[in-house]
KETILUM-58418 format. One line per field, with one value per residue: residue number from 1; residue in three letters; z, y negated, x of N, C-alpha, C, O in turn. Coordinates in nm, 3 decimals, m for minus. Layout:
// residues N
n	(NUM_...)
res	(ALA_...)
n.pz	(Z_...)
n.py	(Y_...)
n.px	(X_...)
ca.pz	(Z_...)
ca.py	(Y_...)
ca.px	(X_...)
c.pz	(Z_...)
c.py	(Y_...)
c.px	(X_...)
o.pz	(Z_...)
o.py	(Y_...)
o.px	(X_...)
// end
This chain:
// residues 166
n	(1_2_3_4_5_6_7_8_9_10_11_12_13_14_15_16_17_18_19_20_21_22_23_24_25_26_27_28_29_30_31_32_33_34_35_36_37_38_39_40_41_42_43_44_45_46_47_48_49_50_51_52_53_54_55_56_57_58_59_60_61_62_63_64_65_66_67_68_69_70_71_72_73_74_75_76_77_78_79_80_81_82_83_84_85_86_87_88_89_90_91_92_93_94_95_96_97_98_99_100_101_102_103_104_105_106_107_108_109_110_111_112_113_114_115_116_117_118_119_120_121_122_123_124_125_126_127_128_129_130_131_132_133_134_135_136_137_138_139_140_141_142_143_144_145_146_147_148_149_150_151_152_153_154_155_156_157_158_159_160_161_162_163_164_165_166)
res	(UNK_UNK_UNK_UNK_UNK_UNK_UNK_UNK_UNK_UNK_UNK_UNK_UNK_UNK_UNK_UNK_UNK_UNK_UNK_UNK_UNK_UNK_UNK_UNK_UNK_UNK_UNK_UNK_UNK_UNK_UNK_UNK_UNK_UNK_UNK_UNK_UNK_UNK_UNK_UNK_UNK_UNK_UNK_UNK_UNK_UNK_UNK_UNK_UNK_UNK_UNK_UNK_UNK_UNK_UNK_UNK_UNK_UNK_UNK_UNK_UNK_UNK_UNK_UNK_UNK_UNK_UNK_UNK_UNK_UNK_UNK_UNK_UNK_UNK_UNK_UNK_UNK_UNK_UNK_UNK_UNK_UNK_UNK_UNK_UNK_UNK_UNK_UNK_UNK_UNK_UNK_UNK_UNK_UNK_UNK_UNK_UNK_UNK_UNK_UNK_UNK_UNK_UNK_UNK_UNK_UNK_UNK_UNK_UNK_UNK_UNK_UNK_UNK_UNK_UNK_UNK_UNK_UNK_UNK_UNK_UNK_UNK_UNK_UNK_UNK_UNK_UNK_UNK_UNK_UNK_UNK_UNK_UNK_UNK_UNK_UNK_UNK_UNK_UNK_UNK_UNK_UNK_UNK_UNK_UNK_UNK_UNK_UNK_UNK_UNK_UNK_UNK_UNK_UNK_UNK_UNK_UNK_UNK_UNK_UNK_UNK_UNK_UNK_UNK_UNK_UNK)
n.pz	(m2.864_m2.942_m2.839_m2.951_m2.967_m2.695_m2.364_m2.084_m1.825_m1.617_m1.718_m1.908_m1.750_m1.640_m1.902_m1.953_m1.751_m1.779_m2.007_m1.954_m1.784_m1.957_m2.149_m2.394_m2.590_m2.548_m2.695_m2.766_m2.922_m2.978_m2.990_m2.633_m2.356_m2.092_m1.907_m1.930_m1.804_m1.600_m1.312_m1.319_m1.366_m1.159_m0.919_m0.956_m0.888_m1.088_m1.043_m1.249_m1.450_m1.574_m1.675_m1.899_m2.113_m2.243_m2.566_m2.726_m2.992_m3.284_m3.479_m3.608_m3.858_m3.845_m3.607_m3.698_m3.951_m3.812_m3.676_m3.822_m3.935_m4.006_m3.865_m3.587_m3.618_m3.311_m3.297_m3.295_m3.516_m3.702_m3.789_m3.786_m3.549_m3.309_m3.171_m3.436_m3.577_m3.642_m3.454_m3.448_m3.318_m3.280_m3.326_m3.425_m3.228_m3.272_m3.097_m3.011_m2.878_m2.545_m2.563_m2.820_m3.006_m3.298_m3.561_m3.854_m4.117_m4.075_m4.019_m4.272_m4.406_m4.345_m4.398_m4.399_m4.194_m3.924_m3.594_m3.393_m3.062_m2.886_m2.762_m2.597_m2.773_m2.813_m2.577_m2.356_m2.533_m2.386_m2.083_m2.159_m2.049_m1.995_m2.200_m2.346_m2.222_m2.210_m2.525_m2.548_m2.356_m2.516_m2.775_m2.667_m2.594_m2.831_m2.979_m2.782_m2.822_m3.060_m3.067_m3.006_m2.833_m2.485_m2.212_m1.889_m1.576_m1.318_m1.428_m1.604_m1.860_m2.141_m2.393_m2.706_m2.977_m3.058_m2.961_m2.770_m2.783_m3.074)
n.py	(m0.387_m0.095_0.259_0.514_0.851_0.840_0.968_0.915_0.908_0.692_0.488_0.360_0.331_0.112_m0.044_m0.066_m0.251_m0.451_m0.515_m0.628_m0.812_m1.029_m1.053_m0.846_m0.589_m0.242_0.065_0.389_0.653_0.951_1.261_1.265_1.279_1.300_1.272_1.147_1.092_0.971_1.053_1.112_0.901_0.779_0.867_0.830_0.578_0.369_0.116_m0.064_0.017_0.092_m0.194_m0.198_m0.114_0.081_0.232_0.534_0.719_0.985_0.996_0.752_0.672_0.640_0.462_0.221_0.134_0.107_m0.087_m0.339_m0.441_m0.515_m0.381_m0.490_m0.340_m0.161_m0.078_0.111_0.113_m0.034_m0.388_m0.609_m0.881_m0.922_m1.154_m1.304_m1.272_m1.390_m1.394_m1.338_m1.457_m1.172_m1.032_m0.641_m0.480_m0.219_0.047_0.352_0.715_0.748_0.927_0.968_0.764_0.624_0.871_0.876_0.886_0.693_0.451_0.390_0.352_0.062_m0.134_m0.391_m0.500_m0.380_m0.432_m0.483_m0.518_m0.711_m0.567_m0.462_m0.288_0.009_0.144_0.234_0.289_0.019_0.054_0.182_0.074_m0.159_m0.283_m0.344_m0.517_m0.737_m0.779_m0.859_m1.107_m1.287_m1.322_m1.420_m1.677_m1.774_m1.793_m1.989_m2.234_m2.269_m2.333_m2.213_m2.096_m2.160_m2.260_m2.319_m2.447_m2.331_m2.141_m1.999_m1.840_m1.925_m1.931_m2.068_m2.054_m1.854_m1.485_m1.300_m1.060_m0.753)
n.px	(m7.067_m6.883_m6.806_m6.702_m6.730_m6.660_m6.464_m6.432_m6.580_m6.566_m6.454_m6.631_m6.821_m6.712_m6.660_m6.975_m7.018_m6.918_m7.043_m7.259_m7.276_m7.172_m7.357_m7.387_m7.425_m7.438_m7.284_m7.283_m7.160_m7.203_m7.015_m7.015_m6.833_m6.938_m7.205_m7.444_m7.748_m8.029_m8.001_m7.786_m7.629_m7.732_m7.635_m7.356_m7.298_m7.412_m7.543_m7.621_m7.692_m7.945_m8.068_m7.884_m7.952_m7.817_m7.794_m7.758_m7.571_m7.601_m7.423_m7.119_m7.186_m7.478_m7.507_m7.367_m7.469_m7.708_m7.679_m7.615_m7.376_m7.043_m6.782_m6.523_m6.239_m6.068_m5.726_m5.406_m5.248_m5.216_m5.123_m5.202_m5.301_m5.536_m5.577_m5.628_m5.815_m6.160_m6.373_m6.791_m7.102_m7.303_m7.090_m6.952_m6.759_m6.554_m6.432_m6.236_m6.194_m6.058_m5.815_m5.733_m5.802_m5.910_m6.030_m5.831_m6.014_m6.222_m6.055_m5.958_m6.213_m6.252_m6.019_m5.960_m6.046_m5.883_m5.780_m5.522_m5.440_m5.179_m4.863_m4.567_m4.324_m4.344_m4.504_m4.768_m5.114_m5.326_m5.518_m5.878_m6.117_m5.959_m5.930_m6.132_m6.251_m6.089_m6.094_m6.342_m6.354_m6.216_m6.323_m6.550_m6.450_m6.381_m6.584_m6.742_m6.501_m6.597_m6.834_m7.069_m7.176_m7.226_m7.052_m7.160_m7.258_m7.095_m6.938_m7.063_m7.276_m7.402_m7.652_m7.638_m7.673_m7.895_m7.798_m7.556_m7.578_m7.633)
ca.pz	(m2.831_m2.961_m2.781_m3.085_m2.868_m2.522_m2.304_m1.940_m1.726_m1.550_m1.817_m1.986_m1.665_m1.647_m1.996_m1.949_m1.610_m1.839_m2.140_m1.884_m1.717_m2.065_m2.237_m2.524_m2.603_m2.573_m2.786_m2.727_m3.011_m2.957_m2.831_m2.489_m2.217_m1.951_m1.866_m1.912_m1.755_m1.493_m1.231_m1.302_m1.362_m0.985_m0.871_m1.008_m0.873_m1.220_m1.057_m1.380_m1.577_m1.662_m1.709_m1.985_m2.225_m2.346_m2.682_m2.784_m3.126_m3.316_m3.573_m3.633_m3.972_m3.789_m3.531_m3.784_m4.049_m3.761_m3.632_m4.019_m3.922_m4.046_m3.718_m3.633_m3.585_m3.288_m3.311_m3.282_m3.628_m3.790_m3.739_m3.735_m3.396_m3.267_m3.200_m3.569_m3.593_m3.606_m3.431_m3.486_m3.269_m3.309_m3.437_m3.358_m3.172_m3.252_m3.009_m3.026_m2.738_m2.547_m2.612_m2.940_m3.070_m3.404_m3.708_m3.968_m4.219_m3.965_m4.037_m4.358_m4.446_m4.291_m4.348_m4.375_m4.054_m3.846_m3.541_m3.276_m2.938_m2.867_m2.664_m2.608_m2.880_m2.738_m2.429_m2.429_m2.475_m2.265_m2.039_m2.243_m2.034_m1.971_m2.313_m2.397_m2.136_m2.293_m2.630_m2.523_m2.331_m2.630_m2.857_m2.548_m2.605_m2.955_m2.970_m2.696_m2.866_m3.228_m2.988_m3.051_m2.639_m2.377_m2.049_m1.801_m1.474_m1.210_m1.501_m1.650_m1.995_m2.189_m2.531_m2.744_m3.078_m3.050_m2.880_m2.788_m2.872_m3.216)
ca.py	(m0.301_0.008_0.343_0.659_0.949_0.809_1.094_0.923_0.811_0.585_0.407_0.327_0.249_m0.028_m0.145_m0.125_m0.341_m0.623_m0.593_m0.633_m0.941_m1.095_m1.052_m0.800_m0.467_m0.108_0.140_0.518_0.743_1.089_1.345_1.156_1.362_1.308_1.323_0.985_1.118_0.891_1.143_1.117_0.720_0.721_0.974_0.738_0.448_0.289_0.073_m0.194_0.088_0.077_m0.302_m0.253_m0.061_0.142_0.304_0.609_0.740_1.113_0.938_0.633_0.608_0.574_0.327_0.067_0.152_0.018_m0.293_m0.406_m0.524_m0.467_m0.341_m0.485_m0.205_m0.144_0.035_0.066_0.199_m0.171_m0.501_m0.755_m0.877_m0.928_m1.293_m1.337_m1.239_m1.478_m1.348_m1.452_m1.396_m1.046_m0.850_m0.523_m0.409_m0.046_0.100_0.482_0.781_0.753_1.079_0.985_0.663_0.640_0.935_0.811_0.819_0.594_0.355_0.408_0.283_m0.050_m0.165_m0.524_m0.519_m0.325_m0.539_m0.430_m0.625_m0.721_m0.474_m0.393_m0.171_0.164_0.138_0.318_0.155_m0.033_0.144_0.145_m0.025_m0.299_m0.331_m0.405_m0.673_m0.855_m0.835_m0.949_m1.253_m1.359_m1.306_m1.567_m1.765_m1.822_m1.850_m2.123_m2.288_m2.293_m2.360_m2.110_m2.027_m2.271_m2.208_m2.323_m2.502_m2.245_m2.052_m1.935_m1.792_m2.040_m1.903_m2.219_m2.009_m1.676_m1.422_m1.222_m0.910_m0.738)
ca.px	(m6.957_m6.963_m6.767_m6.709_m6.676_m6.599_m6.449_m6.405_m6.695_m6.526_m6.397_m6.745_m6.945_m6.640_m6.719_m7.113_m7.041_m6.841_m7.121_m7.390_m7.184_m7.129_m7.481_m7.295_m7.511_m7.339_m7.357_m7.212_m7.145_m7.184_m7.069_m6.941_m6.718_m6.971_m7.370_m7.535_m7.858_m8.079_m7.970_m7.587_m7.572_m7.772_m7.518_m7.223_m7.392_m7.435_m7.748_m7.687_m7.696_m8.087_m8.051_m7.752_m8.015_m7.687_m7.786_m7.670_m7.566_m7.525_m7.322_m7.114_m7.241_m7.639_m7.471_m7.309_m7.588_m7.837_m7.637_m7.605_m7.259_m6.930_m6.693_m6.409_m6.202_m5.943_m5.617_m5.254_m5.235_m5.201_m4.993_m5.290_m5.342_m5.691_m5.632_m5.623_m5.959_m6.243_m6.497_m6.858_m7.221_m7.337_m7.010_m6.960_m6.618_m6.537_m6.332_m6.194_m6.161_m5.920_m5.705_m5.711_m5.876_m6.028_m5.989_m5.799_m6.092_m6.260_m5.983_m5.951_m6.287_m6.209_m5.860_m5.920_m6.093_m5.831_m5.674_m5.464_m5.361_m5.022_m4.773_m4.426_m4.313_m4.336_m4.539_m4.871_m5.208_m5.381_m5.660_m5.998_m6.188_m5.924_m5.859_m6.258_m6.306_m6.006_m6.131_m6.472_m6.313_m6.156_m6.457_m6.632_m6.313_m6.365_m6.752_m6.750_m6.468_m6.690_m6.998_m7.149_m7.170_m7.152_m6.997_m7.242_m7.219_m7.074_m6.899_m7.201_m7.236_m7.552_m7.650_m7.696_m7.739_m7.903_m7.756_m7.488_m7.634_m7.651)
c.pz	(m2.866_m2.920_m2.866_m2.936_m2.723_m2.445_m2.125_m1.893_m1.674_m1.633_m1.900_m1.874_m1.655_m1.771_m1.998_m1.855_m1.716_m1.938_m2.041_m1.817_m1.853_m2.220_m2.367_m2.486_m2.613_m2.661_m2.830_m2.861_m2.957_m3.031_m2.753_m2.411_m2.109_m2.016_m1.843_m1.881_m1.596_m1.374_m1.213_m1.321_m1.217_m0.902_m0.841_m0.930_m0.966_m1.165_m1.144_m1.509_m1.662_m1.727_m1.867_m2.119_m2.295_m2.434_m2.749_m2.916_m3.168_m3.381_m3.575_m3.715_m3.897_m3.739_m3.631_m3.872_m3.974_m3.701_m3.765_m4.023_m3.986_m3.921_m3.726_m3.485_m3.483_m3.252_m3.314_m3.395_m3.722_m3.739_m3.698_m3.587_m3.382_m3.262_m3.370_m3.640_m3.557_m3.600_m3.431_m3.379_m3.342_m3.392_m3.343_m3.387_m3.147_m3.201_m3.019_m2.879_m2.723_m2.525_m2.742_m3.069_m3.152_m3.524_m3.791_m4.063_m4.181_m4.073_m4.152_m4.444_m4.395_m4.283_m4.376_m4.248_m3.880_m3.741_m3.411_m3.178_m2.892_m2.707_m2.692_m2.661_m2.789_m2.639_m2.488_m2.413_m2.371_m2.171_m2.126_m2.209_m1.997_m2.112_m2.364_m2.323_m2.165_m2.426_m2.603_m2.451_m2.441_m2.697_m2.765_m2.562_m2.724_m2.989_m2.914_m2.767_m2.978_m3.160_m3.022_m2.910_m2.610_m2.254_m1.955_m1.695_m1.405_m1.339_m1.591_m1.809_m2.054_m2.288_m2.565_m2.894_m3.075_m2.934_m2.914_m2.860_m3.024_m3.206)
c.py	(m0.159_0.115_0.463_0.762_0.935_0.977_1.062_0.853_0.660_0.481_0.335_0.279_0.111_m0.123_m0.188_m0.237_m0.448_m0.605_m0.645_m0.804_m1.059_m1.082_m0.956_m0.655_m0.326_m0.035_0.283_0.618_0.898_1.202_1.294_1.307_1.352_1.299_1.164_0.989_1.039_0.955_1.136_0.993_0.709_0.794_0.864_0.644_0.298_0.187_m0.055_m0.091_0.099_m0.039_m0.323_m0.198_m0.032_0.222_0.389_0.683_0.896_1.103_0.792_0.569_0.532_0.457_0.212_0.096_0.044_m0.086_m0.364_m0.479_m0.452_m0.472_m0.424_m0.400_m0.204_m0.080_m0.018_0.110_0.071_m0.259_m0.640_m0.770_m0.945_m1.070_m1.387_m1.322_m1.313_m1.440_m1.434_m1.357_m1.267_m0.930_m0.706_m0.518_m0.290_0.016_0.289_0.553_0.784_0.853_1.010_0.858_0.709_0.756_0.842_0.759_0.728_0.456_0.288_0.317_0.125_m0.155_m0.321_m0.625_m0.423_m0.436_m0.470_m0.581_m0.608_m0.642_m0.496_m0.308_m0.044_0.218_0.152_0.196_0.149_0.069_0.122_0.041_m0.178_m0.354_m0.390_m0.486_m0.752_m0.902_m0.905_m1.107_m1.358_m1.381_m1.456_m1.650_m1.827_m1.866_m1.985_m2.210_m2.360_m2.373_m2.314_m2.057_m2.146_m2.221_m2.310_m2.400_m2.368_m2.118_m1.971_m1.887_m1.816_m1.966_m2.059_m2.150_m1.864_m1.635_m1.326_m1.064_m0.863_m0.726)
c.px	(m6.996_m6.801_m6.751_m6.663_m6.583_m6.561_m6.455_m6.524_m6.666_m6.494_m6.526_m6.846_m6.847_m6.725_m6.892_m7.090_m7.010_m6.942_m7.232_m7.362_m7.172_m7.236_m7.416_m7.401_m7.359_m7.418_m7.250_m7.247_m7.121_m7.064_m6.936_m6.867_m6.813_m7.135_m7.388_m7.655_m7.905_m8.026_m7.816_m7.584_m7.647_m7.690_m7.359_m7.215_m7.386_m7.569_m7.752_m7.698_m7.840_m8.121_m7.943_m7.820_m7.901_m7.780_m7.703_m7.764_m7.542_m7.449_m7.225_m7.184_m7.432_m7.578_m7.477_m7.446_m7.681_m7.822_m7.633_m7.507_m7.131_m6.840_m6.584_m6.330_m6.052_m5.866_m5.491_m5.179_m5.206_m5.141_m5.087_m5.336_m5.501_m5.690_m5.650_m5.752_m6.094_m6.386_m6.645_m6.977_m7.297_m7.247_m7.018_m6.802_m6.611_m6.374_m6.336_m6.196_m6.025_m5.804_m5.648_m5.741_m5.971_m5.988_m5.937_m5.876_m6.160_m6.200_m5.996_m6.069_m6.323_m6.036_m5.879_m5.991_m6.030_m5.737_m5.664_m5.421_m5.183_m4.959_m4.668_m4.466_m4.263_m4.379_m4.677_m4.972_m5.293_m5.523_m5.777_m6.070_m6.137_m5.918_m6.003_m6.272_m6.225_m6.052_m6.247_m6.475_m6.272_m6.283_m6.525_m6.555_m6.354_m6.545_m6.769_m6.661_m6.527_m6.818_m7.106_m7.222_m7.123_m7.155_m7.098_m7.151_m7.193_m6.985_m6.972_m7.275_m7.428_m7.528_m7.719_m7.750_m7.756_m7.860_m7.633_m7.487_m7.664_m7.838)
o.pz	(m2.837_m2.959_m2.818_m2.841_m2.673_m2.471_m2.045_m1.931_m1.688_m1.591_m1.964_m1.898_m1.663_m1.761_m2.029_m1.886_m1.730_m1.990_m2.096_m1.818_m1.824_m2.339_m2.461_m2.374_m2.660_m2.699_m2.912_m2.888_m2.902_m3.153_m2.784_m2.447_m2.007_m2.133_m1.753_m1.919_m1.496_m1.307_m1.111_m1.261_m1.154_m0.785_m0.742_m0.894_m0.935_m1.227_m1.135_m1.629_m1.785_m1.827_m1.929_m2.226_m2.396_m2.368_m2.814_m2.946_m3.094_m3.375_m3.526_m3.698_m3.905_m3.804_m3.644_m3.809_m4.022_m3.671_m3.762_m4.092_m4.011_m3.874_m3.836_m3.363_m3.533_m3.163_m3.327_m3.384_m3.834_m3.631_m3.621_m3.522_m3.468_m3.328_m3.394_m3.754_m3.443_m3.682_m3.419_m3.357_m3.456_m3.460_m3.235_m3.490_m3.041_m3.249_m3.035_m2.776_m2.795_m2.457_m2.761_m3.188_m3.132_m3.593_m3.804_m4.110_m4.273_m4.160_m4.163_m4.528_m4.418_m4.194_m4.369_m4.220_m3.774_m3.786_m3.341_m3.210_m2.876_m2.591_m2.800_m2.649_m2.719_m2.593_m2.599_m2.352_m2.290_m2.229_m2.178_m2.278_m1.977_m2.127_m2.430_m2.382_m2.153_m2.456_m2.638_m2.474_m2.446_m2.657_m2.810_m2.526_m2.717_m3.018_m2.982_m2.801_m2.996_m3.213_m3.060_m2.907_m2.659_m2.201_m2.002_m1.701_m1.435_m1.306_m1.646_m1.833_m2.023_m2.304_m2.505_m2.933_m3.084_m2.828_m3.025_m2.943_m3.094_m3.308)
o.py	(m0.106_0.070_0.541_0.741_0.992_1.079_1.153_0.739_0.554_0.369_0.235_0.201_0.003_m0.216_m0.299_m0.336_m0.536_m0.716_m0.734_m0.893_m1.178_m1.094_m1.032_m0.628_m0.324_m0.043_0.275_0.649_0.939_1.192_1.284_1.424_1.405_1.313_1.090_0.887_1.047_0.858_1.153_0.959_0.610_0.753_0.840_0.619_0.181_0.180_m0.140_m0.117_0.110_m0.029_m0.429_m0.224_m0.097_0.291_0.355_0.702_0.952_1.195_0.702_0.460_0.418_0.352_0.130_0.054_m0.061_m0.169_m0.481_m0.581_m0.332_m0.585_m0.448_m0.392_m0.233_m0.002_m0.135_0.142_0.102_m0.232_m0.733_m0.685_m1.016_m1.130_m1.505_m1.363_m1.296_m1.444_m1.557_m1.237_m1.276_m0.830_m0.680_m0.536_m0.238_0.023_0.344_0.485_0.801_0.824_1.000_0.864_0.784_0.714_0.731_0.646_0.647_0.391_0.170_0.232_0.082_m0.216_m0.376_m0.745_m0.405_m0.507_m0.419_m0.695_m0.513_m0.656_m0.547_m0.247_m0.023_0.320_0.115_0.090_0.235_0.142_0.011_m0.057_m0.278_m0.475_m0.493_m0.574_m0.868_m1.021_m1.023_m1.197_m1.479_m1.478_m1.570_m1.752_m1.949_m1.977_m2.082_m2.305_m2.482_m2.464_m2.363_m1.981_m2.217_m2.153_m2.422_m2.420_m2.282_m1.999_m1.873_m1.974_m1.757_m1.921_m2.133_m2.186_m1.777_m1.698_m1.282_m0.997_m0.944_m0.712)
o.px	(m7.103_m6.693_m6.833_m6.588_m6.486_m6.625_m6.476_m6.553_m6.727_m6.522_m6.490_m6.938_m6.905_m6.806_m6.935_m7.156_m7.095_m6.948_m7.298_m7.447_m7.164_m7.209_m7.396_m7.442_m7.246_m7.535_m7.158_m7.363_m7.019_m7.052_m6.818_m6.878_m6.767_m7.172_m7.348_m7.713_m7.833_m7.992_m7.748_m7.482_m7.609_m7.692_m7.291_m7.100_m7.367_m7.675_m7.841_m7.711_m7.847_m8.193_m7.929_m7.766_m7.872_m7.858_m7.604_m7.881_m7.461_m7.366_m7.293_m7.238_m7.479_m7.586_m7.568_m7.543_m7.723_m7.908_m7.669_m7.511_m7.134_m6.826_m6.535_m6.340_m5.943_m5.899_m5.457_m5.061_m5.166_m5.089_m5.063_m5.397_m5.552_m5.774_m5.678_m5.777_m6.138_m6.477_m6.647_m6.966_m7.342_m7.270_m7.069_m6.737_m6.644_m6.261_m6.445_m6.200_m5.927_m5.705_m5.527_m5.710_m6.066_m5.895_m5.991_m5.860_m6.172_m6.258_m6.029_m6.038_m6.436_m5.975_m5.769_m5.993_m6.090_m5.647_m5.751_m5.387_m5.105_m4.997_m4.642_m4.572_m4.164_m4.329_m4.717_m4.967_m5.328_m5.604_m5.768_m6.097_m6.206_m5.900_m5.991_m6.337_m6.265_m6.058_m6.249_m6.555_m6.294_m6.348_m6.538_m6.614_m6.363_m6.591_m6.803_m6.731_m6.515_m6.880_m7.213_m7.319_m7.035_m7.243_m7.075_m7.029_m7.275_m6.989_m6.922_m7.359_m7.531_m7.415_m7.797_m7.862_m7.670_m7.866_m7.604_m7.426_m7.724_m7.905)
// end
């Protein structure tokens, strides 16, 4: 999971909580809206936050450069819907701030990896961090389906090949 210029706290200790819950690595692109310092995530009371080994970035280009993945990219700027998208162990999901999402050139350098989630036409989008724990369900949706992931006794999220993580 990767975050380009996150601006809300709250919204990113959500998504660390669901990557941390769902074996998936974060990964924060600079420059963030808030203070990710040991002192302000014990403040917050982030206490999975040392456990989630979030990684932060000065660039996108470093980020993707050092996952060696191709993103897939999401926005409300395109017609492909996310379930159309066959996700595979170790992609990377690039998500935008939310003021503003992703720059155009962003986009731009990805257009056959742009997928948006389904809305009513004209109704704003979804909160950030609800909108990443959906895609990441799905993503677990489609893995486990391939068997790629097996769901466990008690609900329980088995790696059978690899790992979630890039």
């Amino acid at each position: 999971m990767v975050l380009h210029q996150p601006e809300i706290p709250n919204n990113t200790g959500n998504i660390g909580r669901t990557c941390i819950a769902t074996a998936c690595s974060l990964h924060l692109v600079r420059p963030l809206g808030f203070d990710t310092s040991d002192k302000e995530c014990r403040r917050a009371g982030l206490d999975y936050w040392p456990r989630l080994g979030v990684q932060e970035h000065d660039s996108l280009n470093q980020c993707l450069n050092g996952l060696g993945r191709r993103p897939w990219v999401f926005t409300t700027r395109t017609e492909r819907c996310y379930f159309d998208a066959a996700f595979a162990p170790g992609d990377v999901l690039l998500f935008g701030k939310e003021t503003a999402g992703l720059d155009a050139d962003i986009l731009d350098q990805y257009p056959d990896r742009l997928v948006r989630m389904p809305m009513v036409a004209g109704e704003r989008s979804l909160n950030l961090a609800t909108a990443v724990c959906a895609v990441i369900y799905e993503g677990i949706r489609q893995l486990q389906q391939r068997g790629d992931l097996t769901i466990g006794p008690g609900c329980t999220i088995a790696r059978t090949q690899g790992t979630l993580r890039p």
